[in-house]
C-alpha positions as CSV (number, residue, x, y, z in Angstrom):
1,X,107.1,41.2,204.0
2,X,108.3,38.1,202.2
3,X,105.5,38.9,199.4
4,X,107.1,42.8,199.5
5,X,110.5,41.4,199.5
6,X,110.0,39.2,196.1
7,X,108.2,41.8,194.4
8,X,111.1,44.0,194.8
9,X,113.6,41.2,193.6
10,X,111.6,41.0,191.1
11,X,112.0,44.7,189.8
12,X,115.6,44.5,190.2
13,X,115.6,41.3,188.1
14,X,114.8,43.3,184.8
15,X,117.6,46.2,185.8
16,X,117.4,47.7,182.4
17,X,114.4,48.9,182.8
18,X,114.8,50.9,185.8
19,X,118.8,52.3,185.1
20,X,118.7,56.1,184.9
21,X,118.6,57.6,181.0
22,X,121.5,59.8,180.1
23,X,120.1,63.5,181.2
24,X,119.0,65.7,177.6
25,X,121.5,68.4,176.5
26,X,120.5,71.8,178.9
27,X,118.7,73.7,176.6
28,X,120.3,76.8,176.7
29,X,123.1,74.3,174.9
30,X,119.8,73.5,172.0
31,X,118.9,76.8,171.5
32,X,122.6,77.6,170.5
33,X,123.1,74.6,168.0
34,X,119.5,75.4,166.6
35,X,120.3,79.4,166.1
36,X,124.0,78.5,164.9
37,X,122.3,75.8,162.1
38,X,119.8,78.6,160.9
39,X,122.2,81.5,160.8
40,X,124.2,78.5,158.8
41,X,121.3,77.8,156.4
42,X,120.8,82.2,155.9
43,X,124.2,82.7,155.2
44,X,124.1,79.8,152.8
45,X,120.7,81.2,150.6
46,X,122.3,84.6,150.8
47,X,125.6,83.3,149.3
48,X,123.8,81.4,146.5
49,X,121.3,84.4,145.8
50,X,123.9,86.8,145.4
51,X,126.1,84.2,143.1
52,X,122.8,83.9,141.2
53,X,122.6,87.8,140.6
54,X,126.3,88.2,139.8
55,X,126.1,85.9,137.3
56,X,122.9,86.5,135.5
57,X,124.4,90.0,135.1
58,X,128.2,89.7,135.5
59,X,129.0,93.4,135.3
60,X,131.7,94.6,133.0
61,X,134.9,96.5,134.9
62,X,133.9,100.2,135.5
63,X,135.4,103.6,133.6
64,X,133.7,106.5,132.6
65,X,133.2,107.5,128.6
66,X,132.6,104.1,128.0
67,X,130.1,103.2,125.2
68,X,128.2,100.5,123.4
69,X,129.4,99.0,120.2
70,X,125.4,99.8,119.0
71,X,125.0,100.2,115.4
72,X,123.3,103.3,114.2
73,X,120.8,103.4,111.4
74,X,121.7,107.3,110.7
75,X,118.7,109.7,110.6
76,X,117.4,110.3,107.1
77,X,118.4,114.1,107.0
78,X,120.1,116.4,109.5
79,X,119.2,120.2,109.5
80,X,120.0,123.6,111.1
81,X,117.6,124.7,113.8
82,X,116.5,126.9,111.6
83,X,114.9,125.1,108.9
84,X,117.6,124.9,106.6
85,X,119.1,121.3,105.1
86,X,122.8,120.6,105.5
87,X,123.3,118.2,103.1
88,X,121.3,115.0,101.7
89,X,123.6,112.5,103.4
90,X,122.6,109.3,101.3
91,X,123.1,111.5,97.8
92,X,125.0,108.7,95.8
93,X,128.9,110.1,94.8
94,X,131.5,109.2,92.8
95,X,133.8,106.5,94.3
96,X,137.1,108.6,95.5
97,X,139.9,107.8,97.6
98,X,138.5,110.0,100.4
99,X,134.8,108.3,100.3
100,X,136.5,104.7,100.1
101,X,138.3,105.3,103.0
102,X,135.1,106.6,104.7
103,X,133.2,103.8,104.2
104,X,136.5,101.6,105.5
105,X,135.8,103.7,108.7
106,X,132.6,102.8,108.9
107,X,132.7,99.2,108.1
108,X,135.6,98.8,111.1
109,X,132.7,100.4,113.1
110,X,130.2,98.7,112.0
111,X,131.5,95.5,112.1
112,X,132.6,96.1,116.2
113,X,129.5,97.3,116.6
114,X,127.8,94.1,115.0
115,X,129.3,92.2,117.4
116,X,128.0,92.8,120.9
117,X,128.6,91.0,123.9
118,X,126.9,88.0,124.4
119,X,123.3,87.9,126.2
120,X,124.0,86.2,129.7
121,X,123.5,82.4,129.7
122,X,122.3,80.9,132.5
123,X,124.8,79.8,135.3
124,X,123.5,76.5,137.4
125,X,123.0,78.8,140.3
126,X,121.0,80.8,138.5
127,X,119.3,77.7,137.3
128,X,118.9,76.8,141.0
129,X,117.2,80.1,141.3
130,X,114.6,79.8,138.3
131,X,111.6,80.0,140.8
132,X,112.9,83.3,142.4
133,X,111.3,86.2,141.3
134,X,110.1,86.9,137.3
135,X,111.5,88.1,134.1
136,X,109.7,91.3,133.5
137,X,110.1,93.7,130.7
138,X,112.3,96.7,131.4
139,X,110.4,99.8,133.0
140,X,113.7,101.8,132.4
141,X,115.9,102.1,129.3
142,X,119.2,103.6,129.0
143,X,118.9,104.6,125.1
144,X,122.1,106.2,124.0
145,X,124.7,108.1,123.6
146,X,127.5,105.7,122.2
147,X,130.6,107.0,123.9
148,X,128.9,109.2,126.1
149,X,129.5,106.8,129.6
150,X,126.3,104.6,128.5
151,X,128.3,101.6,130.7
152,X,129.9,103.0,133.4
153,X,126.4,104.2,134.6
154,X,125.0,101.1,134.2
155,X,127.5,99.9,136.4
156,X,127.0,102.4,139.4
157,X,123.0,101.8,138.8
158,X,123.6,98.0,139.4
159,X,125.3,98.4,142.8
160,X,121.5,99.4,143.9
161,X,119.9,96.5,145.2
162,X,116.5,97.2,143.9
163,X,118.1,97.3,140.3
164,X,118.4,94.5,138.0
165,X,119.8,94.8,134.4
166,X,121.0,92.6,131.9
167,X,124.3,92.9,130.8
168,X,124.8,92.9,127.3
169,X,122.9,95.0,125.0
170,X,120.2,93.4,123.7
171,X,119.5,95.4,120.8
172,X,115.8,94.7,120.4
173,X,114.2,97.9,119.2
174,X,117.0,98.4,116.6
175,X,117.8,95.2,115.3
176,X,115.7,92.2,117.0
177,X,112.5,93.8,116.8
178,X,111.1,90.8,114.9
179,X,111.7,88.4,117.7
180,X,109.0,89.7,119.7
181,X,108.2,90.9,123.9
182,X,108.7,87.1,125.0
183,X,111.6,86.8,123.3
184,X,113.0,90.0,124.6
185,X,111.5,89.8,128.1
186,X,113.6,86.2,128.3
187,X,116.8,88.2,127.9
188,X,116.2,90.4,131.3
189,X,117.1,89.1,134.7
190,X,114.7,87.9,137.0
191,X,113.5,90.1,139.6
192,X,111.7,90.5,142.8
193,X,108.4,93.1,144.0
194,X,109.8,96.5,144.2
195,X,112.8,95.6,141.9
196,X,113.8,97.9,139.0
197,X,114.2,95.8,135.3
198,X,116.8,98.1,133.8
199,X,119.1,97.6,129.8
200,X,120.9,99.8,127.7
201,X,121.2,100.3,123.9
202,X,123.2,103.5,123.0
203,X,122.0,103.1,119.4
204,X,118.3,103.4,120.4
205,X,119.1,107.3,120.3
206,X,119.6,107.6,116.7
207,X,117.2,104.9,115.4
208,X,113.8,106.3,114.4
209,X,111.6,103.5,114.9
210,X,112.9,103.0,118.3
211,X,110.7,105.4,120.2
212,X,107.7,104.5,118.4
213,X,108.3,100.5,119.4
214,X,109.5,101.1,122.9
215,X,105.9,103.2,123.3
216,X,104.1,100.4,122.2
217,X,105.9,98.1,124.6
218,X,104.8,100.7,127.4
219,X,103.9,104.2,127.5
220,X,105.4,104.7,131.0
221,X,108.6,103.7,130.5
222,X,111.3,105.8,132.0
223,X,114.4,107.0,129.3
224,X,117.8,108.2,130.2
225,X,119.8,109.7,127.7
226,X,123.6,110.2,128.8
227,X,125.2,113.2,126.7
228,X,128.7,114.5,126.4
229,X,130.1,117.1,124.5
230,X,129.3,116.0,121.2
231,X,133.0,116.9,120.0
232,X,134.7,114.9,122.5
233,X,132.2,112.8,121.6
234,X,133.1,112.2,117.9
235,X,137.2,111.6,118.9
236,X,135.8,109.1,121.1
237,X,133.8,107.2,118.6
238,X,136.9,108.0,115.7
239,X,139.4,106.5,118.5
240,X,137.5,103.0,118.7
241,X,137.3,102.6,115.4
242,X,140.9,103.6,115.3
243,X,142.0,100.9,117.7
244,X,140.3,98.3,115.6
245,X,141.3,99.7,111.9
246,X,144.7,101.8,112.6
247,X,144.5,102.2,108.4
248,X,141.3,104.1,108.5
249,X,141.9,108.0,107.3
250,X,142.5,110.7,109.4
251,X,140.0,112.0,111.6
252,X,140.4,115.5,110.0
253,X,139.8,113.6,106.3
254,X,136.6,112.1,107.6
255,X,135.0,115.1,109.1
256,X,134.3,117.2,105.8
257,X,132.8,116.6,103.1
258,X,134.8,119.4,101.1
259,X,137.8,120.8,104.1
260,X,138.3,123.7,101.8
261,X,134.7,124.9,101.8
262,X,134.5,123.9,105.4
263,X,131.3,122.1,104.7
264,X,130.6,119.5,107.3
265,X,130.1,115.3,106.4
266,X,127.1,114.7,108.6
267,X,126.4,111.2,106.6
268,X,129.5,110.3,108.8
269,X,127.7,108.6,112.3
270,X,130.6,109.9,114.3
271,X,129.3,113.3,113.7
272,X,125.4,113.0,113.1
273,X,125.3,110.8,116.4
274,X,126.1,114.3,118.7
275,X,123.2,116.1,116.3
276,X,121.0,115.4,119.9
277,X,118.4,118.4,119.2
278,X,117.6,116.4,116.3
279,X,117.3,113.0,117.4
280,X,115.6,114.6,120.4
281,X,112.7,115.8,118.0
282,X,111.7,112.2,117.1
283,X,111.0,110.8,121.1
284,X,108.9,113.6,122.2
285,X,106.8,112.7,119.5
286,X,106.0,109.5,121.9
287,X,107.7,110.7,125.2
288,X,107.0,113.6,127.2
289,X,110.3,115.8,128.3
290,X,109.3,114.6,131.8
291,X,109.7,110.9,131.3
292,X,113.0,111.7,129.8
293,X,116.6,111.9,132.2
294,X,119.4,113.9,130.5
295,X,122.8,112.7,132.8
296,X,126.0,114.6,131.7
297,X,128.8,112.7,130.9
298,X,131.2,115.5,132.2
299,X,129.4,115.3,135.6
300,X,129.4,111.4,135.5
301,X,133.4,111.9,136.4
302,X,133.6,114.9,138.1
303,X,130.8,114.2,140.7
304,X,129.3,110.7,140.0
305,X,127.5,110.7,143.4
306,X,125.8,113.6,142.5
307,X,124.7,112.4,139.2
308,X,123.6,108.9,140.5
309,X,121.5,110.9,142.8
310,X,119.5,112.9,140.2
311,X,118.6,109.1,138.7
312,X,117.9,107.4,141.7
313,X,115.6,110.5,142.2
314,X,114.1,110.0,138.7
315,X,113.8,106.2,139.1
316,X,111.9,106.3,142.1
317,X,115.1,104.4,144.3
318,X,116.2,105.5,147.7
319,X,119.1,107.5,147.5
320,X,121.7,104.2,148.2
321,X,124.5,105.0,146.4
322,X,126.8,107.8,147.3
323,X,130.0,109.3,147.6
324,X,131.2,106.5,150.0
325,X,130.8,103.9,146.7
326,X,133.4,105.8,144.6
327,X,137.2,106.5,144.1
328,X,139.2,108.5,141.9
329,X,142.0,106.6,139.9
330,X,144.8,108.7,139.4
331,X,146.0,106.3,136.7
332,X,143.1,106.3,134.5
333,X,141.3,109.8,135.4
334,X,138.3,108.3,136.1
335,X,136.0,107.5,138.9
336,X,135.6,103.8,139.9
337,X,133.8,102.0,141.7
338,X,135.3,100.5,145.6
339,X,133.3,97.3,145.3
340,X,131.4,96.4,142.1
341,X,127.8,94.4,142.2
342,X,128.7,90.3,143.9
343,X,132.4,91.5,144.4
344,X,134.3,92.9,147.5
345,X,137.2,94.4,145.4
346,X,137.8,97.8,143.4
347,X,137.1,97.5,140.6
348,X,137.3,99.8,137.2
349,X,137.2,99.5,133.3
350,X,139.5,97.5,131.1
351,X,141.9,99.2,128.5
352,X,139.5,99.2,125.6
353,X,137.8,102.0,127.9
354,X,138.9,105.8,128.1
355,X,141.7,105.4,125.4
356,X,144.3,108.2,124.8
357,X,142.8,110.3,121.5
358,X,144.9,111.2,119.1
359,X,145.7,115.0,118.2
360,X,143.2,116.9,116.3
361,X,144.1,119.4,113.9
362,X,142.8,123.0,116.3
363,X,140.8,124.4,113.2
364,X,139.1,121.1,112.4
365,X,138.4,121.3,116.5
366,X,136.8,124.9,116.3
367,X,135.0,124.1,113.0
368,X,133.5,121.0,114.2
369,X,132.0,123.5,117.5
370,X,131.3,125.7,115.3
371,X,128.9,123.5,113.5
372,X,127.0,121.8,116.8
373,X,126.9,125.4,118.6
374,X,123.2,125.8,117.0
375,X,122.3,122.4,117.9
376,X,123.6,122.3,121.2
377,X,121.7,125.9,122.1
378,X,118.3,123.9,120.6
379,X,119.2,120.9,122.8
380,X,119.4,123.3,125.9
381,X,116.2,124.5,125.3
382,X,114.7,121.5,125.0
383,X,115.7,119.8,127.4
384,X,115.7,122.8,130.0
385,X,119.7,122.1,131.0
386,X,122.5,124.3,130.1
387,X,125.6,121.2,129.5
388,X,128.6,123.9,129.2
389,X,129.7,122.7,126.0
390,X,129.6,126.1,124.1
């Protein structure tokens, strides 16, 4: 007993060892701090990815009729459906005051035009990001028309999650061609498996070696070609130029070659740009009418779901974005967008977009329809779509 009684005052010389250890946290108590630290660490890396998307492709505000400021190398010749030649439009003439103001006109375009936004730079998220997905070239192009709502559909497109696109124009089958793929497939946002690589150039329409370069690139890429009344369409392109030049010459000057004949000045790109039937002609030597999407610019405001839903169709997409993403402004008289791609805010084009037109003379207005009735009528056979402008 004495022997039992000294081990025992033994163990309770050393009472560290033997004190009770605070009890571990229950673990329904772990199992919440561990799911509250990983829905932390989600919500974290989808914060940062979507900071990284919205700005490698910060998107411009939204408003229909928008264009690009592309330049146009005009076709060499423009000619009736039936054969017949207009006019040579690079004929040298005699400097007059008209023809000086002309080229003014074209210069103010042409020099707005030369100046496109800047391709994205890298943002340090983005940078963060570099090993998240690949830069791939595009297998969609939105090729034209200048003021025909080329950016506003960009803009609903990019709302689709499985749709990346690189904000500026890059200008590569125009003007950059010499750079090379690598350097133009550095320009495009990276994307993941099953994402869309999407840009768009509204002067690849009217350049003739575009369609013949953007083949080579890849046979299989998809075009989409947004057209509005190619009147309209002219004011439009006249109205930018007037908000940069207010000096230029009257649109009515600009339009004819001779106003008292009546003969039309198709060397003028404001005009030759809505000659589509004949622009038309030069990509289905390389694309078949089938890998070609023909939006309307008229139906981009009036029913933008409904258009958005014939190229998500075309592009392969599920049918994401509907009517629930738009809203009419009253103000502007243009669709807009209720939350734009990495914002949580309406959001709609800046004043340079949808600008008030100045009056046209009403003969120079029926003229001018006059002249693209034949072309339009080709450019609904073509393309198997009846646009309403006649």
């Amino acid at each position: 007993m004495g022997q039992l009684l000294s081990g025992s005052r033994s163990c309770l010389d050393v009472p560290g060892r033997l004190l009770p250890q605070p009890p571990p946290p229950p673990p329904p108590v772990r199992r919440k701090l561990a799911l509250l630290f990983a829905m932390l660490c989600i919500w974290l890396y989808m914060f940062l990815y979507s900071c990284a998307s919205s700005c490698a492709a910060a998107p411009g505000l939204l408003l229909l009729g928008s264009g690009s400021r592309a330049a146009h190398a005009p076709p060499a010749l423009a000619s009736a459906p039936d054969g017949t030649p207009l006019r040579l439009p690079f004929q040298a003439a005699p400097a007059t005051p008209l023809t000086a103001g002309k080229e003014t006109a074209e210069g103010a375009a042409s020099q707005e035009e030369q100046s496109p936004e800047a391709p994205d730079s890298p943002s340090p998220i983005s940078s963060f990001f570099s090993g998240s997905g690949s830069k791939q070239l595009p297998q969609a192009i939105i090729i034209g028309v200048k003021k025909g709502g080329t950016r506003a559909l960009l803009e609903f497109l990019r709302v689709h999650p499985d749709v990346r696109a690189v904000g500026a124009e890059p200008h590569f089958f125009d003007r950059s061609y010499d750079k090379g793929l690598a350097w133009y497939r550095d320009l495009m946002p990276r994307t993941l498996d099953g994402q869309i690589t999407m840009e768009k150039t509204p002067s690849y329409f009217v350049t003739r070696e575009a369609p013949a370069r953007i083949s080579a690139m890849s046979k299989d890429t998809k075009l989409i070609v947004v057209v509005r009344d190619p009147v309209t369409r002219a004011i439009s392109d006249y109205t930018q130029t007037l908000s940069k030049r207010p000096d230029i010459p009257t649109f009515e000057s600009l339009t004819f070659k001779n106003r008292t004949t009546g003969v039309i000045d198709t060397s003028w790109s404001a005009i030759q740009i809505g000659i589509y039937a004949k622009h038309l002609e030069h990509w289905l030597r390389h694309f078949p009418i089938g890998q070609m999407l023909f939006v309307s610019g008229e139906r981009l405001i009036s029913d933008p779901a409904g258009e958005l839903g014939r190229v998500q169709d075309f592009l392969g997409l599920k049918r994401i974005i509907t009517d629930k993403h738009f809203y009419f402004n009253k103000t502007k008289g243009f669709p807009c967008l209720k939350k734009a791609e990495g914002s949580s805010k309406p959001h709609c084009l800046g004043k340079t977009k949808g600008r008030t037109h100045p009056e046209i003379d009403r003969e120079v207005v029926q003229r001018l329809r006059a002249f693209y009735r034949p072309f339009n009528l080709k450019f609904y056979q073509m393309t198997g779509h009846d646009f309403g402008w006649d």
